[in-house]
C-alpha positions as CSV (number, residue, x, y, z in Angstrom):
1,X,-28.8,24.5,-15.4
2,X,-27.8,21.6,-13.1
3,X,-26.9,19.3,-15.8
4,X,-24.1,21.9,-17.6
5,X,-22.4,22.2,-14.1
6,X,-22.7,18.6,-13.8
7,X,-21.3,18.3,-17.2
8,X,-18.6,21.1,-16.3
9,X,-17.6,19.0,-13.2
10,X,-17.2,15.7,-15.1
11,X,-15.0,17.3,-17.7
12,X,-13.0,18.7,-15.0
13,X,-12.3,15.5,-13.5
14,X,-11.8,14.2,-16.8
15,X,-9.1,16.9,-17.1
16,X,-7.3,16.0,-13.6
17,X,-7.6,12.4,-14.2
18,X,-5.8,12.8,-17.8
19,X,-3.4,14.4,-15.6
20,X,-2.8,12.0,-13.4
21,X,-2.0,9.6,-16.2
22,X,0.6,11.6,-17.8
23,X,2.4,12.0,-14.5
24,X,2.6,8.5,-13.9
25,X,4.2,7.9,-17.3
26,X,6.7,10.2,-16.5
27,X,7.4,8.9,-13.1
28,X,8.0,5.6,-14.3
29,X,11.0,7.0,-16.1
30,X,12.3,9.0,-13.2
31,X,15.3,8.5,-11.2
32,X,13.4,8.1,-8.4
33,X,11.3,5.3,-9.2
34,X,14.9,3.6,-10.9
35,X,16.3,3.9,-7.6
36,X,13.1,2.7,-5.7
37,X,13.2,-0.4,-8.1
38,X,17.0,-1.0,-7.5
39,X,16.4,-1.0,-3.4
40,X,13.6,-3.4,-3.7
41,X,15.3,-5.9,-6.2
42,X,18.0,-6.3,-2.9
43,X,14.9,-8.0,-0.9
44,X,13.9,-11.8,-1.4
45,X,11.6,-13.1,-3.0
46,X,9.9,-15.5,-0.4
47,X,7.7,-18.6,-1.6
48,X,3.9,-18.8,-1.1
49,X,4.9,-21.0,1.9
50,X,6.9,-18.4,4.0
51,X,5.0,-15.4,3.0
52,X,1.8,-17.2,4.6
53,X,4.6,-17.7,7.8
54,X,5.3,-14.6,7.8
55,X,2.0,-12.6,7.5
56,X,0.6,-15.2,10.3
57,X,3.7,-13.8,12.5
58,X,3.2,-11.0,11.2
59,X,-0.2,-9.9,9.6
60,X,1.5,-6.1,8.9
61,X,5.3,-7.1,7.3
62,X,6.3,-5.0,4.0
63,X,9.9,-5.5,3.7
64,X,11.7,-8.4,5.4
65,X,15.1,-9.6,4.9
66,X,17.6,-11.2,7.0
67,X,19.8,-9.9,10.5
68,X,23.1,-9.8,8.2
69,X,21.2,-8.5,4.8
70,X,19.6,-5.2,6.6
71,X,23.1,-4.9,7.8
72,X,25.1,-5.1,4.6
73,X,22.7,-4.3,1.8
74,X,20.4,-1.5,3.7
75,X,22.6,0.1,6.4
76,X,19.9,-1.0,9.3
77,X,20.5,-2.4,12.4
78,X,17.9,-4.8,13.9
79,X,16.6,-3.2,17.2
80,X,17.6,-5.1,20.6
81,X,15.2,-7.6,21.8
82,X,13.3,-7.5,18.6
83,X,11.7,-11.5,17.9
84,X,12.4,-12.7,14.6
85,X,9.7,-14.2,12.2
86,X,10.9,-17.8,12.1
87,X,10.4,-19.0,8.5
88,X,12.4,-22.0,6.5
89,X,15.6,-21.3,4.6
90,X,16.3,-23.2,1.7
91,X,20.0,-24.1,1.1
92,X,20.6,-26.9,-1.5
93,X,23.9,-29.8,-1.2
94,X,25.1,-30.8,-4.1
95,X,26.5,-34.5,-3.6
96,X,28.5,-36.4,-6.2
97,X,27.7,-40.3,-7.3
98,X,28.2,-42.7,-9.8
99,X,25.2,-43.9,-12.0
100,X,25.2,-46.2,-14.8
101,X,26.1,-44.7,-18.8
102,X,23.4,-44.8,-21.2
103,X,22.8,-43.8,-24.8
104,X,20.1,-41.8,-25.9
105,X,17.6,-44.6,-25.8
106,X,18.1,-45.3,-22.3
107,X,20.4,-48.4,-22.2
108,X,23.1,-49.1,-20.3
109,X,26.3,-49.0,-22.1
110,X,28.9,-52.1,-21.4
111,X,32.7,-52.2,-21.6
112,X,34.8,-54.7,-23.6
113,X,34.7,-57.1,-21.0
114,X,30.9,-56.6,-20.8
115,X,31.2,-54.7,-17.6
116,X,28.1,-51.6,-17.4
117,X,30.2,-48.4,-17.5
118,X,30.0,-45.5,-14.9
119,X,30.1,-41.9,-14.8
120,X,30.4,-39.5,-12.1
121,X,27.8,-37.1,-11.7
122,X,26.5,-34.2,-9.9
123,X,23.1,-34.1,-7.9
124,X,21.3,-31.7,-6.0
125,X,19.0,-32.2,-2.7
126,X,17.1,-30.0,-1.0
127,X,17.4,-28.8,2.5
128,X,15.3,-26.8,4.3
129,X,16.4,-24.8,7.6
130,X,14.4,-22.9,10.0
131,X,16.1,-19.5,10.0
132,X,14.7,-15.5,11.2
133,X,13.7,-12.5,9.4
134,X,12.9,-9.1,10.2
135,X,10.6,-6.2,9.0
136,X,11.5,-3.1,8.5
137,X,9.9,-1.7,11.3
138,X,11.8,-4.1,13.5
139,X,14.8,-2.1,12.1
140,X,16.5,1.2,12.4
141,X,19.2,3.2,10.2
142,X,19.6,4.7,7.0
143,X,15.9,5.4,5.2
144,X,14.9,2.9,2.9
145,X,14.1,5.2,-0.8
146,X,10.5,6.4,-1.3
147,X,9.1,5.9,-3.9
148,X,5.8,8.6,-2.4
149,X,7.0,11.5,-0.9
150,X,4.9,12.5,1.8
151,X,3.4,15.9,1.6
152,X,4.6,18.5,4.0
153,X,2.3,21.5,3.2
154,X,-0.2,23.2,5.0
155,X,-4.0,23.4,3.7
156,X,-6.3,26.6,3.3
157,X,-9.4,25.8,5.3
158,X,-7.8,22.8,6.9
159,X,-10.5,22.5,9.4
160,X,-13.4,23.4,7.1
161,X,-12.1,19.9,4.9
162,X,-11.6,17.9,7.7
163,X,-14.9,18.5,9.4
164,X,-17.0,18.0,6.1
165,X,-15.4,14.6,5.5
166,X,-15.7,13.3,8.5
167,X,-19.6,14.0,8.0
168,X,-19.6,12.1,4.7
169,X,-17.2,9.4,5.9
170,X,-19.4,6.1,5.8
171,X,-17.2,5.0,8.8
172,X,-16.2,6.9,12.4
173,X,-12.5,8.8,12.3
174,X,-9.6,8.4,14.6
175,X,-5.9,9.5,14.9
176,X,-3.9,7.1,16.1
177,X,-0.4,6.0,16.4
178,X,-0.8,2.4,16.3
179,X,-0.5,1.6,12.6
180,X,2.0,-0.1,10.8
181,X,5.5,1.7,10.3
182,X,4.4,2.4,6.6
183,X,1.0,3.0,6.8
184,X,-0.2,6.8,6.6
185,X,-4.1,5.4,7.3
186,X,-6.2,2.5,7.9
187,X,-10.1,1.0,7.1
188,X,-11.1,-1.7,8.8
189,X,-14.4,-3.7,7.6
190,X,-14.9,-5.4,10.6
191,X,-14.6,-2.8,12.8
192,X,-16.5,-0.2,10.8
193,X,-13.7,2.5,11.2
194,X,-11.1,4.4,9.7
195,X,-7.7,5.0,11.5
196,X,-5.4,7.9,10.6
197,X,-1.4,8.2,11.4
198,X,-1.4,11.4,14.1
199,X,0.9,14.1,13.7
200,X,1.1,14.3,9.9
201,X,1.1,16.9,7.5
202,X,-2.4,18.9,6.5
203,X,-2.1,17.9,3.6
204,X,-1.0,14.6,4.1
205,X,-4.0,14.0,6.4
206,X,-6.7,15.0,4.2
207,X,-5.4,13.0,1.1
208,X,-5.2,10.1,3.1
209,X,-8.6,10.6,4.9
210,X,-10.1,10.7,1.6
211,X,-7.7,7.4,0.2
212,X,-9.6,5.8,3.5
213,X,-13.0,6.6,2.7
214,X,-12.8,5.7,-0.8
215,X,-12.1,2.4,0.4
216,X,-15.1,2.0,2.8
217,X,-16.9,3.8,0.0
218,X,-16.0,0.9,-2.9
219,X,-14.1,-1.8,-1.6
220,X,-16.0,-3.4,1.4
221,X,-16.4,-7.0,1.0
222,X,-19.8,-6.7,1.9
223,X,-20.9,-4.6,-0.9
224,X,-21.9,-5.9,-4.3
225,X,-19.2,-3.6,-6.2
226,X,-16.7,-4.8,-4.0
227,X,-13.1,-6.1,-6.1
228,X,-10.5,-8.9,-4.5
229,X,-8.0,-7.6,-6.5
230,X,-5.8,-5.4,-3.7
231,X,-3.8,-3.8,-7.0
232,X,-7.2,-2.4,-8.0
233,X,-8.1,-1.0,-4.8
234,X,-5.4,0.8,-4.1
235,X,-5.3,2.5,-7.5
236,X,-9.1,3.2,-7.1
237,X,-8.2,4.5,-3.7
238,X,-5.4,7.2,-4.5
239,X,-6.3,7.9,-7.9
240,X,-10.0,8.9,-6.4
241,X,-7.7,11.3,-3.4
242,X,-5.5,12.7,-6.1
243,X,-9.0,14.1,-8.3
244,X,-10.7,15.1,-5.5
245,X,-7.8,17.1,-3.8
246,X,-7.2,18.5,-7.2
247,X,-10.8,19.8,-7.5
248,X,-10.4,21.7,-4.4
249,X,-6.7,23.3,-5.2
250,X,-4.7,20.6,-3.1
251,X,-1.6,19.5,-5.4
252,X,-1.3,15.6,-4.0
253,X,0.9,14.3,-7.4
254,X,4.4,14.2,-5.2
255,X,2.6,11.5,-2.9
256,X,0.4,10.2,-5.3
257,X,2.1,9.1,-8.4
258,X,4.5,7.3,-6.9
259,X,1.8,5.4,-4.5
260,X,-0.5,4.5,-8.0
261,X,2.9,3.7,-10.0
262,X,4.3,1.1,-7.1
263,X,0.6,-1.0,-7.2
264,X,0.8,-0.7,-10.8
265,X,3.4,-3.8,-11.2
266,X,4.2,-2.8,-14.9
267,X,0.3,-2.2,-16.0
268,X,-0.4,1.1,-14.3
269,X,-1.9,3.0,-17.0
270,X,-3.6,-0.1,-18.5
271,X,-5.3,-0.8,-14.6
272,X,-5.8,2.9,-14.3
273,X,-8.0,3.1,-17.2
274,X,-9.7,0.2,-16.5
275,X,-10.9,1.8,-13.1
276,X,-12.2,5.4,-15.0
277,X,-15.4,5.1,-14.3
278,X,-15.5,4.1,-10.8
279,X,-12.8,6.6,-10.2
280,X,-15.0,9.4,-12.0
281,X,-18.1,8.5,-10.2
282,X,-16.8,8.0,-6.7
283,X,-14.8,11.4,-7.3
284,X,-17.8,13.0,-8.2
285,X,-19.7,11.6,-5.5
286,X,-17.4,12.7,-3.1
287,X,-17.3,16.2,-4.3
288,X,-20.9,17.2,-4.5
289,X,-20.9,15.5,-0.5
290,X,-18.1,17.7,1.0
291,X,-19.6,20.7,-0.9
292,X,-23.0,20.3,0.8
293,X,-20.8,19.7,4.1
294,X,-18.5,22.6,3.4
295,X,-22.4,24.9,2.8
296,X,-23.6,23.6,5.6
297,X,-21.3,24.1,7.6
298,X,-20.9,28.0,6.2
299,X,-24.6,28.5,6.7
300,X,-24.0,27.7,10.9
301,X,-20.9,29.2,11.2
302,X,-21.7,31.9,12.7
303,X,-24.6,30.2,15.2
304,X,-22.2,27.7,16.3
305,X,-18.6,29.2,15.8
306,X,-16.4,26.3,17.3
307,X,-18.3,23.9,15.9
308,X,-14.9,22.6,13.5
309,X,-12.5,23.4,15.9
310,X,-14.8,21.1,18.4
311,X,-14.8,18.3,15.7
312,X,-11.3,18.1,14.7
313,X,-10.4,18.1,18.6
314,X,-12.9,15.4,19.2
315,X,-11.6,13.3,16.3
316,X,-7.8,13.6,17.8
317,X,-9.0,12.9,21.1
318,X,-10.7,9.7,20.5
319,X,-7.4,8.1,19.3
320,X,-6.5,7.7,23.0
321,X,-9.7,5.8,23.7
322,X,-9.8,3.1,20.6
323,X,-8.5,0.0,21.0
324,X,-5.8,-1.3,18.6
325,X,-7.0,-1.2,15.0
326,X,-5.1,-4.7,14.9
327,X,-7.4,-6.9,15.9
328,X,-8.1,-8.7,12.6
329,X,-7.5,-8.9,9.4
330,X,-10.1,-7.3,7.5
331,X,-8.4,-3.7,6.6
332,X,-7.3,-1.9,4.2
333,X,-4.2,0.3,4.3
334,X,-2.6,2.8,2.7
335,X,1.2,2.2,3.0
């Protein structure tokens, strides 16, 4: 009898994770994502060298661009007394000279008095500059577009969820307003936690909490199964959120197809696919954990009645206590 509901369960993920594809395809035809893609063709692209500037300035940047750019391209204003993150600018000078005419096998070609001929011509040298940029968060004004809408909805048995993942969560929970201007959540390797953004949505809470602990589920560098490949374990991460929510009735696809379609970069049913199985499994996983939870913690409802109210206060509480999730460098967020 066990194995048919197993069997039931995997086709139902099976199911939701078909769906998940087929939203993506269409979202990568929407206006939306065209307009995200226009707004993020305005920023930059910075060289190897100054990205490594910029991440040691800044280990959490996501969009920089220059004091005049956010001004004319993005309608932002750079906040006062904000330090910018000094990297080198690259601004070529074209200098004219004369050099010596050759033919095409490279000798120089004399005039009638047996003169070598000239020609002007027009050469380019490098020059570097040190110059300032500034992250988004440094900056206020018109919303850049998103490309995931957060959710805004409320959750049935909000505290019933919350309190059986944060008994199946490999690492401790805390809400906390110290993440990164675009980061909904946090996991962090070294310091065996995972940090969620306070004062969110339900619904946005619980699909993040779950994106979190997928990550300290697969994608800690200390395990075996562990990937480098950030692309992958983001995908893993909200593809995993979006089944299990589903399973339980909690429509994430407003947030979530946009979030697996902007890791993508072009391949993001190809990488998709490529993660199934760990994606089924650690769904499946997951599932049969918060339903013991969610019967256990039916079974002592009634002999301990606040026991999820006590939990989900505790967890908000201890956001006051932690230190800054900052630290290092070993995390993984969800943007």
């Amino acid at each position: 009898m066990k194995k048919v509901k197993n069997f039931s369960k995997n086709e139902e993920i099976e199911r939701i994770f078909k769906s998940l594809e087929d939203g993506i395809s269409q979202f990568l035809t929407s206006d939306r994502f065209k307009e995200y893609l226009s707004a993020m063709s305005r920023f930059h692209t910075y060289s190897s060298r100054n990205i490594m500037l910029i991440l040691m300035q800044n280990p959490n940047a996501s969009y920089v661009a220059g004091y005049k750019k956010w001004q004319a391209d993005f309608n932002r204003q750079v906040k006062a007394h904000e330090h910018g993150i000094r990297i080198l600018g690259y601004r070529p000078q074209k200098l004219k000279k004369q050099e010596l005419k050759k033919d095409s096998m490279g000798n120089i070609i004399y005039d009638e008095h047996g003169q070598p001929q000239t020609h002007e011509v027009e050469i380019t040298i490098p020059r570097y500059f040190p110059c300032s940029v500034f992250d988004v968060g440094q900056t206020e004004g018109e919303p850049l577009p998103e490309i995931a809408a957060e959710l805004q909805f409320d959750v049935a048995n909000y505290q019933r969820y919350f309190a059986a993942l944060s008994d199946i969560s490999p690492f401790p929970i805390s809400f906390t307003e110290d993440l990164p201007p675009t980061a909904k959540g946090l996991c962090s390797y070294t310091q065996n936690a995972i940090y969620i953004r306070s004062g969110m949505s339900e619904s946005q809470t619980i699909k993040t909490l779950i994106h979190e602990i997928t990550h300290a589920t697969l994608h800690d560098p200390n395990l075996q199964n562990s990937t480098s490949d950030r692309h992958t374990h983001e995908i893993e991460a909200e593809s995993t959120a979006f089944v299990v929510c589903a399973h339980y009735g909690i429509d994430t696809s407003d947030y979530s197809f946009g979030y697996v379609a902007s890791w993508g970069a072009g391949k993001d049913i190809a990488l998709l696919q490529a993660s199934f199985d760990r994606i089924r499994d650690t769904a499946s996983i997951l599932i049969d954990q918060i339903d013991a939870q969610l019967l256990s913690l039916e079974k002592s409802r009634e002999a301990t009645p606040a026991r999820m109210s006590d939990q989900l206060a505790a967890a908000q509480a201890q956001a006051a206590a932690n230190e800054s999730p900052f630290n290092n460098h070993s995390i993984q967020k969800e943007r």
